[in-house]
mmCIF file as gemmi writes it, N, C-alpha and C atoms, coordinates in Angstrom:
data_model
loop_
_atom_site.group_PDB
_atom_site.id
_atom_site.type_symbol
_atom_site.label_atom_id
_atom_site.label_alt_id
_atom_site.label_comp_id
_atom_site.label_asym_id
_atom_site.label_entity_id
_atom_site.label_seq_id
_atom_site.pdbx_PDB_ins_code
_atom_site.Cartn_x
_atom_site.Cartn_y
_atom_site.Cartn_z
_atom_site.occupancy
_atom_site.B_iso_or_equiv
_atom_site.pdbx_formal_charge
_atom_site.auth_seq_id
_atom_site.auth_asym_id
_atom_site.pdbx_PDB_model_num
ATOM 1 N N . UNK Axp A 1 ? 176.435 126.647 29.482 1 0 ? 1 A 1
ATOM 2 C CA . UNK Axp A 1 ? 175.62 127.734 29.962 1 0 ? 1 A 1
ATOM 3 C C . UNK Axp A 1 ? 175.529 127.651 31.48 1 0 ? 1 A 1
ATOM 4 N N . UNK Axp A 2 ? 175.197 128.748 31.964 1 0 ? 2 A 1
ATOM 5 C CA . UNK Axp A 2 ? 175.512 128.854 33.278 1 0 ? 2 A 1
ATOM 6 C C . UNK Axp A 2 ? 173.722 128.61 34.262 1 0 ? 2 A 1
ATOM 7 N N . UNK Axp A 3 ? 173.925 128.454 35.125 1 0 ? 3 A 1
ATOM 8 C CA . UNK Axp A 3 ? 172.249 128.958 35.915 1 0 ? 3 A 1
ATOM 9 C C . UNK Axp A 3 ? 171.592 129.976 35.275 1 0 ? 3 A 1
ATOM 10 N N . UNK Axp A 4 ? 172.325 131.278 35.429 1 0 ? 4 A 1
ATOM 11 C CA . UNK Axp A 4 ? 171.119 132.006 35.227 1 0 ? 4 A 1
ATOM 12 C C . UNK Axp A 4 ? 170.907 132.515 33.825 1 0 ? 4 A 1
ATOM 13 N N . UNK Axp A 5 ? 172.196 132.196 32.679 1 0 ? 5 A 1
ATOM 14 C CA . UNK Axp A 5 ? 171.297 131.691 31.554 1 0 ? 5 A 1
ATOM 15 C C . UNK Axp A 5 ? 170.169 130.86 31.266 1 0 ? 5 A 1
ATOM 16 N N . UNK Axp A 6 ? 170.567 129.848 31.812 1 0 ? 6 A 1
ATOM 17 C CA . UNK Axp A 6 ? 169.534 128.57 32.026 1 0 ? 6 A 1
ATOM 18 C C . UNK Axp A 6 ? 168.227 129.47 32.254 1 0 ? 6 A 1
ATOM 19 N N . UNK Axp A 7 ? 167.756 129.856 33.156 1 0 ? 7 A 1
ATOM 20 C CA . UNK Axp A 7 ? 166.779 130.621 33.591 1 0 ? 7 A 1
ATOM 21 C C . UNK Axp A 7 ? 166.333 131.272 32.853 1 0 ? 7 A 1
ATOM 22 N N . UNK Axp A 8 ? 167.089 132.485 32.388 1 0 ? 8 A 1
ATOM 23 C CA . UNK Axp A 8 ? 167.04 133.151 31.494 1 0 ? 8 A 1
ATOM 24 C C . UNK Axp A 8 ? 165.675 132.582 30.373 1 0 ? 8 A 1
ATOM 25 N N . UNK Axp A 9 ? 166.733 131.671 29.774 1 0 ? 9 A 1
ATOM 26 C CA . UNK Axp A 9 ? 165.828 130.64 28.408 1 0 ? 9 A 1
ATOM 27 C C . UNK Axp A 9 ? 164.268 130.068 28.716 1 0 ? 9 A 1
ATOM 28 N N . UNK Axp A 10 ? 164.744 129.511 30.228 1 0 ? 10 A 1
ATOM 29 C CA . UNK Axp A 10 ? 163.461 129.072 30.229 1 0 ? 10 A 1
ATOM 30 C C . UNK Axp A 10 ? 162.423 129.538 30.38 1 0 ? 10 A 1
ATOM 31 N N . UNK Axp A 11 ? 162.699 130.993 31.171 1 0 ? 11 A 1
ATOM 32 C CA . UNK Axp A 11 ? 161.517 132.292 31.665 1 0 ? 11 A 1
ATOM 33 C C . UNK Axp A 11 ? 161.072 132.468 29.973 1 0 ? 11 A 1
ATOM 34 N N . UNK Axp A 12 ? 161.666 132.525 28.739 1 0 ? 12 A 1
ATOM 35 C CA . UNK Axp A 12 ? 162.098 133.24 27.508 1 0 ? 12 A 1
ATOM 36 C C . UNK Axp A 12 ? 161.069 131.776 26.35 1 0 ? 12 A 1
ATOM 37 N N . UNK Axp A 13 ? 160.903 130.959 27.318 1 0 ? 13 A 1
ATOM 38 C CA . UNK Axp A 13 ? 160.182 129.338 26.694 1 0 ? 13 A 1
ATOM 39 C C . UNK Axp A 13 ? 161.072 129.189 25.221 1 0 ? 13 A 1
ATOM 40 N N . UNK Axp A 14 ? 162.611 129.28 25.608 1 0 ? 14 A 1
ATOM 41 C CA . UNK Axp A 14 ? 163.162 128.977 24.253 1 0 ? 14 A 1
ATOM 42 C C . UNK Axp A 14 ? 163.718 127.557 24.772 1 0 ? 14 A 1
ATOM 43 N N . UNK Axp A 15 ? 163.472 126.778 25.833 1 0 ? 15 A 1
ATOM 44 C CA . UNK Axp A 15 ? 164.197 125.347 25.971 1 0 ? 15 A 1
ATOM 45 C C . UNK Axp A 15 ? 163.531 124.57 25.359 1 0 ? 15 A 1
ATOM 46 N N . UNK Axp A 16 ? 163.677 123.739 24.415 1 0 ? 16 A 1
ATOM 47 C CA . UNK Axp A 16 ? 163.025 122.427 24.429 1 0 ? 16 A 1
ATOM 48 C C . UNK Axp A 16 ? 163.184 121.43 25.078 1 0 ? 16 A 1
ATOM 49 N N . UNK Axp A 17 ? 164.293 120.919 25.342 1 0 ? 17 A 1
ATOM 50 C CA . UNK Axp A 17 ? 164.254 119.892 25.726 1 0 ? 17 A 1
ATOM 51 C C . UNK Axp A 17 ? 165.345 119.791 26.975 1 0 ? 17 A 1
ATOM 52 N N . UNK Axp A 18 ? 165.142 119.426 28.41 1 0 ? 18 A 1
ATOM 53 C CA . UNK Axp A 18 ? 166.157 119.457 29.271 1 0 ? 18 A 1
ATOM 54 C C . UNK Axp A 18 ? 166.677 117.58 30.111 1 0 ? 18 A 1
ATOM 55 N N . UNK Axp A 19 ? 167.538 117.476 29.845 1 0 ? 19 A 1
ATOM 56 C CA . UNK Axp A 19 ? 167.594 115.928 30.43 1 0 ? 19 A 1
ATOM 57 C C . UNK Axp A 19 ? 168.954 115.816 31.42 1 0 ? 19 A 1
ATOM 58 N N . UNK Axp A 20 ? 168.665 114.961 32.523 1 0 ? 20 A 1
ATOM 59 C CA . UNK Axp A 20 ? 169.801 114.904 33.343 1 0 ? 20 A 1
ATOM 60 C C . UNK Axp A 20 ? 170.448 113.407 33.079 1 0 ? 20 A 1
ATOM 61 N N . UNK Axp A 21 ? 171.858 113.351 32.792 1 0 ? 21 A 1
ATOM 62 C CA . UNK Axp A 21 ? 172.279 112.334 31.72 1 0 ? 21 A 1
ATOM 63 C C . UNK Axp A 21 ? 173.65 112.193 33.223 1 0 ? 21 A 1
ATOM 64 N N . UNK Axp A 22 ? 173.595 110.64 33.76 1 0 ? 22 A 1
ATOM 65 C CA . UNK Axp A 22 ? 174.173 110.316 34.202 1 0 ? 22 A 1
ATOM 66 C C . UNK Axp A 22 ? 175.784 109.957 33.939 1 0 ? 22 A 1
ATOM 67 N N . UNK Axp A 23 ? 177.259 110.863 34.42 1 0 ? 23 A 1
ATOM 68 C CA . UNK Axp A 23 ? 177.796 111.229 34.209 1 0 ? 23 A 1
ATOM 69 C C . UNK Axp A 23 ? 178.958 109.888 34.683 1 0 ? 23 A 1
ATOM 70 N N . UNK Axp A 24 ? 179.091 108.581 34.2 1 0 ? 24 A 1
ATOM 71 C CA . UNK Axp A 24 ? 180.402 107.765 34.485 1 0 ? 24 A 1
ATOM 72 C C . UNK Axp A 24 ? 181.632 108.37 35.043 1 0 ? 24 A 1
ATOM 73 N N . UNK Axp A 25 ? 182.179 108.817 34.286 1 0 ? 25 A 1
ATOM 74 C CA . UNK Axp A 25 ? 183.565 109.121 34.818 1 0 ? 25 A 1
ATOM 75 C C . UNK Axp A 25 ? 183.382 110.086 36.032 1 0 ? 25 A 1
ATOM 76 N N . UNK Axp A 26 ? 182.345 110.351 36.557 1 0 ? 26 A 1
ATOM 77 C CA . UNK Axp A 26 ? 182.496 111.372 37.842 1 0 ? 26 A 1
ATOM 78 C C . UNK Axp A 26 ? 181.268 110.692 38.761 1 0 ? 26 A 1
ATOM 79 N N . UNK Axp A 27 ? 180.954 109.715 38.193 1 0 ? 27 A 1
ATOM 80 C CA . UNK Axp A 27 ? 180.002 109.101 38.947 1 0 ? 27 A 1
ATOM 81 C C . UNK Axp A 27 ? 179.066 110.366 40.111 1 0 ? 27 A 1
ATOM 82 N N . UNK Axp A 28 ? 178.313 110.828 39.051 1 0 ? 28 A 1
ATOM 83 C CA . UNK Axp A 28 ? 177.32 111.996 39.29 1 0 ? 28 A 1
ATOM 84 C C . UNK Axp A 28 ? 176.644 112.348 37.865 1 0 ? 28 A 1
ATOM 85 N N . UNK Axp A 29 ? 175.592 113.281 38.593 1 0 ? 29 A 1
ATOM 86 C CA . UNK Axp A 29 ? 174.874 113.525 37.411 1 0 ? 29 A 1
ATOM 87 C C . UNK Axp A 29 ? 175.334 115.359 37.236 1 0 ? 29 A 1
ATOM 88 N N . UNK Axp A 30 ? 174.293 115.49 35.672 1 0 ? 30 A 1
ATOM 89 C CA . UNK Axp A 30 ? 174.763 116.348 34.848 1 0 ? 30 A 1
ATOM 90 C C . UNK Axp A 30 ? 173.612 116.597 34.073 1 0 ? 30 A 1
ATOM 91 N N . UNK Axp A 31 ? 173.247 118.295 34.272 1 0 ? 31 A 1
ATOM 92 C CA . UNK Axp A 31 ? 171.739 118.763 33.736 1 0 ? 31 A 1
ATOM 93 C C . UNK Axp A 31 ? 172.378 118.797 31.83 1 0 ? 31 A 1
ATOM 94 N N . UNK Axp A 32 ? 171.247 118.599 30.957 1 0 ? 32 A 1
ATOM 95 C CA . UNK Axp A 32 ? 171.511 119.153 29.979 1 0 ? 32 A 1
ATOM 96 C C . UNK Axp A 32 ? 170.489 119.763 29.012 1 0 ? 32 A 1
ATOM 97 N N . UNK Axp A 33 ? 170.523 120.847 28.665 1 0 ? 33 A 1
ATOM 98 C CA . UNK Axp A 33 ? 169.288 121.543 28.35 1 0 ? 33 A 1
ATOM 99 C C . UNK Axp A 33 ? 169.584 121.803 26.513 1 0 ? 33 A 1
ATOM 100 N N . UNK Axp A 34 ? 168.92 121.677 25.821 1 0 ? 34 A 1
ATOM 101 C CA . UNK Axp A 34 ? 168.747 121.525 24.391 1 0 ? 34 A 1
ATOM 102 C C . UNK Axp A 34 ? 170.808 121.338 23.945 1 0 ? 34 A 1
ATOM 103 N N . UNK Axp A 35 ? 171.025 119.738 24.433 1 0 ? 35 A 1
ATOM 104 C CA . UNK Axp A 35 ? 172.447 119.742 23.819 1 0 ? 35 A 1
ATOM 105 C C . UNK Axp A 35 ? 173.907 120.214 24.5 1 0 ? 35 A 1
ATOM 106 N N . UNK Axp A 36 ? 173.566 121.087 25.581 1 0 ? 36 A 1
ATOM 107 C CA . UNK Axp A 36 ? 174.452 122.104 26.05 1 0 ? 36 A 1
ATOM 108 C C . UNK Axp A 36 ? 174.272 121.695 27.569 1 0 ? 36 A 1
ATOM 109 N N . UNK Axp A 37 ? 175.611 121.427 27.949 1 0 ? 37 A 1
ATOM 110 C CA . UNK Axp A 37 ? 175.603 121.15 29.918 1 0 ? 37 A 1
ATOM 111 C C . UNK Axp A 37 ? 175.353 122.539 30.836 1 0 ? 37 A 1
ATOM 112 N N . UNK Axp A 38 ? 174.797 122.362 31.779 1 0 ? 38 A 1
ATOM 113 C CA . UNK Axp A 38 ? 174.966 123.347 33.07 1 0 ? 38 A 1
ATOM 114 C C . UNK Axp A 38 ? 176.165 123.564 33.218 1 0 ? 38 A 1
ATOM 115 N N . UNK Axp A 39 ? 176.788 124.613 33.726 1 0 ? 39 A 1
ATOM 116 C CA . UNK Axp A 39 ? 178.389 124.898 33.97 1 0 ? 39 A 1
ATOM 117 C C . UNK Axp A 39 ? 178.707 125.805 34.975 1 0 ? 39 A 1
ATOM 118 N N . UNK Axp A 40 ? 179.151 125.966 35.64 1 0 ? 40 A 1
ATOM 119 C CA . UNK Axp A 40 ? 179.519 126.435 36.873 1 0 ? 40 A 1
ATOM 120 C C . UNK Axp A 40 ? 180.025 127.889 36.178 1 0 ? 40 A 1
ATOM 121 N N . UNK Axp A 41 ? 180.396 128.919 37.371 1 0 ? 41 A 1
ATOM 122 C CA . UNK Axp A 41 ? 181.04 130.239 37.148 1 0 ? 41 A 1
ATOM 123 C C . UNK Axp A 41 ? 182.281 130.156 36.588 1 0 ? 41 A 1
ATOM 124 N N . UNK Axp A 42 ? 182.709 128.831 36.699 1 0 ? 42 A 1
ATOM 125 C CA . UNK Axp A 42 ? 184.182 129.004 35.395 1 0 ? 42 A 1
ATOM 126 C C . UNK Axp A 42 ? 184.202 128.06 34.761 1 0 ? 42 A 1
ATOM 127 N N . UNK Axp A 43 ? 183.055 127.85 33.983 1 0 ? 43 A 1
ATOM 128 C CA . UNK Axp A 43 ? 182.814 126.892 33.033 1 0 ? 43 A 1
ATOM 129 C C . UNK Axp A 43 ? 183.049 125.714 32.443 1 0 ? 43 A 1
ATOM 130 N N . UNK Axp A 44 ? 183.338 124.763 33.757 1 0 ? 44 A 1
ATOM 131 C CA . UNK Axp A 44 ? 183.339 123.673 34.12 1 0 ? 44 A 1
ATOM 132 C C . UNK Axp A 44 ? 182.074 122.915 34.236 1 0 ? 44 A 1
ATOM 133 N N . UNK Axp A 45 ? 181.928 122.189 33.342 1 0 ? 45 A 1
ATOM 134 C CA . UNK Axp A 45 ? 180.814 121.003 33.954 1 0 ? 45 A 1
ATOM 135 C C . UNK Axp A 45 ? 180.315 121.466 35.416 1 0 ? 45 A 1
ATOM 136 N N . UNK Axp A 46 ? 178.831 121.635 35.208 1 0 ? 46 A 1
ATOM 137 C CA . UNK Axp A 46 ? 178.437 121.172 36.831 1 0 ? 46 A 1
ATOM 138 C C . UNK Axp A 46 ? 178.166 119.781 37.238 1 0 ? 46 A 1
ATOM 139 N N . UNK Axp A 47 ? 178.417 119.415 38.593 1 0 ? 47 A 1
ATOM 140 C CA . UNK Axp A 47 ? 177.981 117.999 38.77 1 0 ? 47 A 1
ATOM 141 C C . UNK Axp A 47 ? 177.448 117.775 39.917 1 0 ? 47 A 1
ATOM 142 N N . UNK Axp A 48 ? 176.451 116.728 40.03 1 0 ? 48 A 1
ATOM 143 C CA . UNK Axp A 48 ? 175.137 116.854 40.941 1 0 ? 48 A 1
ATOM 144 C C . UNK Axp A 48 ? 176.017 115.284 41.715 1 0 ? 48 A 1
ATOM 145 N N . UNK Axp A 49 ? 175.721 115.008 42.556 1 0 ? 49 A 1
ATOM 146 C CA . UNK Axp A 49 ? 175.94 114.029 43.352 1 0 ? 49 A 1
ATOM 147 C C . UNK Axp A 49 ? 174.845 112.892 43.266 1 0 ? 49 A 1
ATOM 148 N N . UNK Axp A 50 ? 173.602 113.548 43.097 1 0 ? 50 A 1
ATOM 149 C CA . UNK Axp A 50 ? 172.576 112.63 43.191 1 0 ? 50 A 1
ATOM 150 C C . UNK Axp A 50 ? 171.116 112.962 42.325 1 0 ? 50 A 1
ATOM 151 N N . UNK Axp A 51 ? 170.773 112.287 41.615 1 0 ? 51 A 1
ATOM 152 C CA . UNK Axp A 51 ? 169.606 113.108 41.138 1 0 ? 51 A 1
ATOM 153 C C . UNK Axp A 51 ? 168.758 113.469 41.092 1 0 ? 51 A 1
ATOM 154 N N . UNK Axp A 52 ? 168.348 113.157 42.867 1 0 ? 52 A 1
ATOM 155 C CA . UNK Axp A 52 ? 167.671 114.343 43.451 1 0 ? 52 A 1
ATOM 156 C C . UNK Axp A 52 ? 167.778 115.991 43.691 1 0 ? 52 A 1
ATOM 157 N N . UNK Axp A 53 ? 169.174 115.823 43.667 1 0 ? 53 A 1
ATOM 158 C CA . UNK Axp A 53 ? 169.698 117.462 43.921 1 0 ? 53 A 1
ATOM 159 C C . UNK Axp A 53 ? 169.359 118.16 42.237 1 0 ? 53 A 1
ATOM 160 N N . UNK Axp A 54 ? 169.54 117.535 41.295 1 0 ? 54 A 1
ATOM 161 C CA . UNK Axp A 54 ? 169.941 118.261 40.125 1 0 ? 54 A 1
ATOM 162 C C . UNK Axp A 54 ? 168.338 117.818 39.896 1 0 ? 54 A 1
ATOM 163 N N . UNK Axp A 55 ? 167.392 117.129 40.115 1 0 ? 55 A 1
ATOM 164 C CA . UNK Axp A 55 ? 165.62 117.592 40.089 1 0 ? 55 A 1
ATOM 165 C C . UNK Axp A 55 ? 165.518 118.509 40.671 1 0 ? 55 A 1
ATOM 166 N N . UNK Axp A 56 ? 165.753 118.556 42.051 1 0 ? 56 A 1
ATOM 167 C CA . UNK Axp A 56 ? 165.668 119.94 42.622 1 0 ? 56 A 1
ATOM 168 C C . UNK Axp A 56 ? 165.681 121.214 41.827 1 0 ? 56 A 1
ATOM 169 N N . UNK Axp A 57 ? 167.151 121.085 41.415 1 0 ? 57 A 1
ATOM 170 C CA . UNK Axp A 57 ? 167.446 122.449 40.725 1 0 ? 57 A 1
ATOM 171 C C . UNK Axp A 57 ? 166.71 122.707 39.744 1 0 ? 57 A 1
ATOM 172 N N . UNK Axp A 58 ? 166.557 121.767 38.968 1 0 ? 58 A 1
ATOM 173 C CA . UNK Axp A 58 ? 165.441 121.993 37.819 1 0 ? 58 A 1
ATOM 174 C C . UNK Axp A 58 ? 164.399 122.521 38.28 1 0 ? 58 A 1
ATOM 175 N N . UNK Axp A 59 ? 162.959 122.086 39.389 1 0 ? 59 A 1
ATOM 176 C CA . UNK Axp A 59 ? 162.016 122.352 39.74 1 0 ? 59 A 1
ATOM 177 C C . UNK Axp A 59 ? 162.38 124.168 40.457 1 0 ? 59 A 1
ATOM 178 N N . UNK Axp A 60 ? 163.212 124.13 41.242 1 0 ? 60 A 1
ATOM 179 C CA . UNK Axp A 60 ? 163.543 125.749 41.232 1 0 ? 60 A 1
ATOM 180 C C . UNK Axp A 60 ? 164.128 126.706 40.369 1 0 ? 60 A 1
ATOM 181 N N . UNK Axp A 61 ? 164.341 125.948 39.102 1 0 ? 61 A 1
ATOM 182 C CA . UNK Axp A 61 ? 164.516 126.767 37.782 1 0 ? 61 A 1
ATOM 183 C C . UNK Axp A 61 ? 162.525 126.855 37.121 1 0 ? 61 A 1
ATOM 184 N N . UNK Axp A 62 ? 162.019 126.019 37.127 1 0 ? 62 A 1
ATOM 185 C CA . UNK Axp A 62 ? 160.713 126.043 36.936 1 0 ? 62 A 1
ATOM 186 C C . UNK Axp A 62 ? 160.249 125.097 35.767 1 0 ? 62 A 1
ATOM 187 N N . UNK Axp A 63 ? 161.49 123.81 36.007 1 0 ? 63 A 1
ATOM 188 C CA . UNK Axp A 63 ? 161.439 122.978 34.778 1 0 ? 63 A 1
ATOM 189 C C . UNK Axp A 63 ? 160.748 121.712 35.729 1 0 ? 63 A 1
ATOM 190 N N . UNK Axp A 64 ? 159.869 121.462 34.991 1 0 ? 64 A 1
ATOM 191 C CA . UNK Axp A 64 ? 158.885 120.176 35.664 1 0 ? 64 A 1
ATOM 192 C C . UNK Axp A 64 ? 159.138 119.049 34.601 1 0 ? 64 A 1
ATOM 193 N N . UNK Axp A 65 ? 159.31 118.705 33.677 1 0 ? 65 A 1
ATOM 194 C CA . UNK Axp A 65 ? 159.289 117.854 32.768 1 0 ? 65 A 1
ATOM 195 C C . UNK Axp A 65 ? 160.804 117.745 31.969 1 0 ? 65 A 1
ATOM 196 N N . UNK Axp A 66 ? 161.509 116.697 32.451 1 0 ? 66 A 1
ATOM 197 C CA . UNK Axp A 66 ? 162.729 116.535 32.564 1 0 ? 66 A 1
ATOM 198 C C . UNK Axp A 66 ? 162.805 114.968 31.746 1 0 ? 66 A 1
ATOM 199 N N . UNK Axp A 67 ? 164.15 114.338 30.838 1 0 ? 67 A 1
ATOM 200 C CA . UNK Axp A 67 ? 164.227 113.338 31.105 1 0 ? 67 A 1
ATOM 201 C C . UNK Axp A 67 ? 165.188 112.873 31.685 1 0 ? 67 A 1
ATOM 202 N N . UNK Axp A 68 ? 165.58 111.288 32.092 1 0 ? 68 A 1
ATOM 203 C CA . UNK Axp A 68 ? 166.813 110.985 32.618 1 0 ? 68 A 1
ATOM 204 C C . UNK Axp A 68 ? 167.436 110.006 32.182 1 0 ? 68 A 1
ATOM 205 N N . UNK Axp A 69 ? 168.92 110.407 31.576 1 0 ? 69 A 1
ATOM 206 C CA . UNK Axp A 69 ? 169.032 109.287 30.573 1 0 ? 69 A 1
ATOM 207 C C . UNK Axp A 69 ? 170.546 108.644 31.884 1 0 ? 69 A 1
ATOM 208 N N . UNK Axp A 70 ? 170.243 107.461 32.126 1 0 ? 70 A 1
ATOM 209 C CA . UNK Axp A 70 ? 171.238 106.813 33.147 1 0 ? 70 A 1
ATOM 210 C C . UNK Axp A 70 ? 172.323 106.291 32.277 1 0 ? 70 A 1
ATOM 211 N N . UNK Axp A 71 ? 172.376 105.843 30.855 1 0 ? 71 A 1
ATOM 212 C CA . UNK Axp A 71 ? 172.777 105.515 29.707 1 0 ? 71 A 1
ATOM 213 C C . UNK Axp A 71 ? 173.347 105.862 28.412 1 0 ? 71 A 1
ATOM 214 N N . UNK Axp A 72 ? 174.745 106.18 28.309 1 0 ? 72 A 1
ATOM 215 C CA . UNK Axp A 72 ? 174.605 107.01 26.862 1 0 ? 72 A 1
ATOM 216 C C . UNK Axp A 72 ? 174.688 106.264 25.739 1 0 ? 72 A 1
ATOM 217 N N . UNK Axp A 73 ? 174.658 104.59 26.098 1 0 ? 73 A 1
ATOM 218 C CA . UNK Axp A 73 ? 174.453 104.042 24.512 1 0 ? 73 A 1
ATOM 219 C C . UNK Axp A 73 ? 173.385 104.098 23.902 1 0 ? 73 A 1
C-alpha cells in the first residue's frame, strides 16, 4: 500500500496495528501496517534509513502508537 492509502485507512480507523520492522538485507527500516509494507509509487518496498525518519512519517500520517520490531525471530 502506498502513503496515501495508508492515510486513507487510518483517517477511516480501519488500521490496527502499525510496526516498523527493521529491514537486514537493506540495512534500513520498513513501516508495516496490519501485515502489509509501505510501498513507494511503483510498488517497491519503501525504505527508511533510520527510524527516526519512518517515526516521523508515521506521526505525520497521525499514527502515535507504533511498534518496533528490530528482530524477525
Amino acid at each position: 500500500m502506498i502513503e496515501r492509502e495508508l492515510k486513507l485507512l487510518i483517517d477511516a480507523q480501519a488500521i490496527k496495528r502499525v510496526q516498523i520492522h527493521y529491514a537486514v538485507m537493506s540495512q534500513g527500516y520498513m513501516v508495516i501496517a496490519d501485515g502489509k509494507a509501505l510501498e513507494t509509487g511503483k510498488r517497491e518496498t519503501r525504505q527508511f534509513k533510520t527510524l527516526d525518519a519512518a517515526a516521523k512519517l508515521l506521526f505525520k500520517l497521525g499514527v502515535a502508537d507504533f511498534a518496533v520490531k528490530l528482530r524477525t525471530t
